[in-house]
C-alpha positions in Angstrom: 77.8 93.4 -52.0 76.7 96.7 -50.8 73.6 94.9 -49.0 75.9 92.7 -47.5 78.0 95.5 -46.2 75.1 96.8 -44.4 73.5 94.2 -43.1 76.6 93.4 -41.5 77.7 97.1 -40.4 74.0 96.9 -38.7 74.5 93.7 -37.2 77.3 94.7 -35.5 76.1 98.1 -34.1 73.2 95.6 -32.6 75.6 93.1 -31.1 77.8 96.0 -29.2 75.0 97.9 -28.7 73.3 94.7 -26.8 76.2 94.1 -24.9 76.6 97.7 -24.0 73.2 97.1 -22.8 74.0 94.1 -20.9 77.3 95.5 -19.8 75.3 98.3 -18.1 72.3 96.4 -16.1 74.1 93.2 -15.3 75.8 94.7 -11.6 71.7 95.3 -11.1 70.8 92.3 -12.1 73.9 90.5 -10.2 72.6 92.4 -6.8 69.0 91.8 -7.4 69.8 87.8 -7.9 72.3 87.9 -4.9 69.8 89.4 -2.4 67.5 86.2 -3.7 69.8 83.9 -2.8 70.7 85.6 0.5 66.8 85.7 1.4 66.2 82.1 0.4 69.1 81.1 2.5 67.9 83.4 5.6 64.1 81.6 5.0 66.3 78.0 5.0 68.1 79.0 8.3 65.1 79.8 10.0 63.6 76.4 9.3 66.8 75.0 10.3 66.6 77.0 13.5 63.4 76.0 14.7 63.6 72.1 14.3 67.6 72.2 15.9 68.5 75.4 17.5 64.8 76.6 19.5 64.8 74.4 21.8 67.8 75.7 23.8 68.4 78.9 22.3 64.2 79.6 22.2 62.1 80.3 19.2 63.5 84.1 18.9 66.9 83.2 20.0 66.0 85.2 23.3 67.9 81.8 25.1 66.7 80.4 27.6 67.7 80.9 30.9 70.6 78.6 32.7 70.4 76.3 29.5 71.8 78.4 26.6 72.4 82.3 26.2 70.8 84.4 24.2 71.3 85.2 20.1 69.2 87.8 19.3 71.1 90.3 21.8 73.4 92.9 20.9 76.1 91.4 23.1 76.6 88.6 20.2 76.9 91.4 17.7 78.6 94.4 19.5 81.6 92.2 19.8 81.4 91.5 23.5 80.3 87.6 23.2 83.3 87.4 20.9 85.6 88.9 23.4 84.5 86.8 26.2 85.3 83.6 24.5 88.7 85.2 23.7 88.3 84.5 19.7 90.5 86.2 17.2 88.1 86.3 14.5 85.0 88.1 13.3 81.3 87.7 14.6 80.5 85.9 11.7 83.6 83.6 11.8 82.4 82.8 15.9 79.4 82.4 14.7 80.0 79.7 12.1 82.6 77.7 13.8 80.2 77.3 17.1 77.4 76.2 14.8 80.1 73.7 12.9 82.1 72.8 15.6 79.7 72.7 18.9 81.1 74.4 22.5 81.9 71.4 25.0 83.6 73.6 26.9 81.4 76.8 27.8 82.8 80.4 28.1 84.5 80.6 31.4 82.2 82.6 33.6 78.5 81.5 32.1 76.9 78.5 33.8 74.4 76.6 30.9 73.2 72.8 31.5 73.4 72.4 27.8 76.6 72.1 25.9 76.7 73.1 22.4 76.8 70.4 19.9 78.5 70.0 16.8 76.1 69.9 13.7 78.7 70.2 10.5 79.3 67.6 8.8 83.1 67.9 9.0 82.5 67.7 12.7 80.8 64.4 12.8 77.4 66.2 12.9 74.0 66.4 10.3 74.4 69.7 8.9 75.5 70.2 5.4 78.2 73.4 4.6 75.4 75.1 3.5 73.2 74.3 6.2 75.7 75.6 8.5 75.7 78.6 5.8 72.2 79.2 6.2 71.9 79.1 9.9 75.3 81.6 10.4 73.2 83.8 7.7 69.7 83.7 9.6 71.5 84.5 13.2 73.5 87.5 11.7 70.3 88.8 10.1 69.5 89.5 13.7 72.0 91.7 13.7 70.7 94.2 11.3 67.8 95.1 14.1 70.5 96.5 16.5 72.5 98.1 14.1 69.2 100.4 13.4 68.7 101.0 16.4 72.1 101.7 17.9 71.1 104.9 19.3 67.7 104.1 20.7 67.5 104.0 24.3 67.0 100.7 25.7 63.5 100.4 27.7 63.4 97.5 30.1 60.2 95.7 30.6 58.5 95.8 34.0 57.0 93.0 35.6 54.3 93.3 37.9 55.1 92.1 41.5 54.2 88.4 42.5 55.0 86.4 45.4 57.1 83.9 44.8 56.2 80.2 45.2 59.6 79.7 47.8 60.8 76.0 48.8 58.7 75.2 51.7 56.8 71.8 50.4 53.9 72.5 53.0 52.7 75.6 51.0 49.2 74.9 49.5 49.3 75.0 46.1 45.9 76.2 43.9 44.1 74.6 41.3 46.4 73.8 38.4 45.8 74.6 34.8 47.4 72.1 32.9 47.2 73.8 29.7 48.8 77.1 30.7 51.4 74.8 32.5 52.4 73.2 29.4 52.7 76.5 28.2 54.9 77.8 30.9 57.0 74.0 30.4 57.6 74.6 26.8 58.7 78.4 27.5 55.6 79.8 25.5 54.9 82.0 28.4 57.2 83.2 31.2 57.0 82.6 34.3 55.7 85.0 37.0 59.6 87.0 36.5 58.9 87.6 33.1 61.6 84.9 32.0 61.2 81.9 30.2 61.5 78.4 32.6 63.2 76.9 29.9 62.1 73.4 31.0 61.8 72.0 27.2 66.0 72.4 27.1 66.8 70.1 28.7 64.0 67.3 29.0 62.4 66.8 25.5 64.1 66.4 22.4 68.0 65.3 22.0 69.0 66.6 25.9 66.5 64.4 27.4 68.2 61.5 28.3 71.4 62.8 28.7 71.3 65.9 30.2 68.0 65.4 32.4 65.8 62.7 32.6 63.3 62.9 29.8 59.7 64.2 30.5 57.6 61.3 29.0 56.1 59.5 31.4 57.0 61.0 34.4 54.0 61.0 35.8 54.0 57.2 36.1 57.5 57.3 37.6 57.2 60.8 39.7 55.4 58.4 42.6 58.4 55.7 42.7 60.9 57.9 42.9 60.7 58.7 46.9 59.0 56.5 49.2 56.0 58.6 50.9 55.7 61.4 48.6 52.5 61.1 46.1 53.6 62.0 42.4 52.4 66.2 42.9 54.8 65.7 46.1 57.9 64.8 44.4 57.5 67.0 41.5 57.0 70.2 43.6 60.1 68.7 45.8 61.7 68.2 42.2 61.6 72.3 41.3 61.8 74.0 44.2 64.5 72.0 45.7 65.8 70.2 42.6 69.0 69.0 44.7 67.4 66.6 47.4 66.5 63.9 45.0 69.1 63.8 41.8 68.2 60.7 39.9 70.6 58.1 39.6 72.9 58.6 36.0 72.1 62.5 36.3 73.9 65.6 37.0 72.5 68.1 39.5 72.2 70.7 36.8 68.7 71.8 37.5 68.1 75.4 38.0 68.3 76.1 42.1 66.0 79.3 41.6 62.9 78.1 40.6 61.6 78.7 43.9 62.3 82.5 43.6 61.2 82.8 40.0 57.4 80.9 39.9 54.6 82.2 42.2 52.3 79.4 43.5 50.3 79.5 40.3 53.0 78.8 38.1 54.3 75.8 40.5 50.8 74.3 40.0 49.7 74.8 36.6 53.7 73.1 35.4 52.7 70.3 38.1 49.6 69.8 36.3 50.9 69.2 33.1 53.0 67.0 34.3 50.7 64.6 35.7 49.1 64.2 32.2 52.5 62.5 31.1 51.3 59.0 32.2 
C-alpha cells in the first residue's frame, strides 16, 4: 500500500511538473511555429506575385510606369495611397480588398492603362482566401524595409544625360541589338531615363488582347498595318507617336512620352526585338 502511495505521489509531481514545463515554453513554441507559418506564407505570396502580379506591378513591385503604380514605396505604407483612394480602413485591409476585389475604377488623379483585376474567389476570380492571404502578407512584408529606415535620408539616383530619341520619323536610327531590346521590352533594364518601359503590361500575358494588341507576331503584321511604311517604319511611328495609327478595337492608351524617355539606341534595339516576332 505504501508503494502504491508513492508511486502515485511521484507520478503526480511528474505530471504537474510536465505541465509546468509545458505551460512555461508553449508561448515560445506558439511564436516560433507562428513565425513558420507567416514565412511559408510570405515564400507562397512571392510565387504568387511573380506568375500574377509582376507583370504590371514589376518583379520588385517598383510598378511600372503609366500601367500600374508602385508597391514597394512608402506611399502604400505611410498611409498616403490609402488616403488618396479615400478608404476608411487599414493598409492591410486596402491591401486585401484590392487584391480580392480588383480596381475598375482607378484613384482619381493617377492615369494607368491597366485596371486592376479581381483574383478572389468570392469575386469571380482564381485566388483562393488564402492565396489572397499570402499575397496581402508578401506585399506588407515590404513594409518592414521602410519602417527601418524611416529616418534615413532618401538619396535619389542620377541618370546620366542622353539625348532623347524625339518623334521625328526621319531620324536615323543605329544598329539594333535585339537582345538588349527584349530586355528593355520586358522592363529588365530601363530605358535611357532610368525607368522601366513597361511594355510587357500591357502586350503579353492576360492584357494583351484587351488592353493592347498582343506582341506575338507583330512583326508579320507591323508591314500591313499602314500602306508605305516597311514594318521598322510603323513600329518607330507606333512608339514615338503611338496616337497616329490606334488599331481598330483598341484604346489609345499607349504611353505619349516614349519619345522623351528612349534615346535613339533604345528605339532601335526595342525595334529589333520586335522584328524577331514573325
Amino acid at each position: 500500500m505504501t508503494l502504491r502511495v508513492m508511486i502515485g505521489t511521484l507520478a503526480v509531481v511528474l505530471t504537474i511538473a510536465l505541465l509546468t514545463w509545458t505551460a512555461i515554453n508553449e508561448p515560445a513554441r506558439m511564436e516560433a511555429f507562428a513565425a513558420g507559418q507567416a514565412g511559408r506564407s510570405i515564400e507562397n505570396g512571392a510565387l504568387l506575385f511573380e506568375s500574377n502580379c509582376a507583370p504590371c506591378h514589376g518583379k520588385q513591385g517598383e510598378g511600372i510606369p503609366t500601367v500600374a503604380p508602385a508597391l514597394n514605396t512608402p506611399e502604400l505604407f505611410n498611409g498616403q495611397r490609402v488616403r488618396e483612394a479615400q478608404f476608411a480602413g487599414s493598409v492591410r485591409d486596402f491591401i486585401k480588398l484590392t487584391i480580392a476585389a480588383g480596381r475598375p475604377i482607378p484613384t482619381q488623379g493617377s492615369n494607368y492603362s491597366a485596371r486592376m483585376p479581381t483574383w478572389s474567389q468570392r469575386f469571380g476570380g482564381p485566388l483562393r482566401d488564402d492565396q489572397v492571404d499570402d499575397l496581402v502578407n508578401f506585399v506588407m512584408n515590404w513594409g518592414k524595409a521602410y519602417e527601418a529606415a524611416a529616418a534615413t535620408p532618401v538619396v535619389t539616383p542620377t541618370v546620366a544625360a542622353f539625348q532623347p530619341v524625339g518623334t521625328d520619323l526621319n531620324v536615323q536610327l543605329p544598329p539594333g541589338d535585339a537582345a538588349r531590346g527584349q530586355a528593355l521590352f520586358n522592363s529588365q533594364q530601363p530605358l535611357a531615363d532610368g525607368k522601366p518601359a513597361g511594355c510587357q503590361g500591357c502586350h503579353t500575358g492576360a492584357a494583351a488582347g484587351s488592353i493592347a494588341p498582343p506582341v506575338e507576331g507583330v512583326a508579320t503584321r507591323a508591314g500591313t498595318r499602314e500602306p508605305g511604311l516597311s514594318a521598322e517604319q510603323y513600329l518607330h511611328k507606333s512608339i514615338v507617336q503611338p496616337d497616329a495609327f490606334v488599331v481598330q478595337g483598341f484604346n489609345p492608351v499607349m504611353p505619349k512620352d516614349f519619345g522623351q524617355r528612349m534615346s535613339a539606341q533604345d528605339l532601335a534595339d526595342i525595334i529589333a526585338y520586335l522584328m524577331t516576332l514573325k
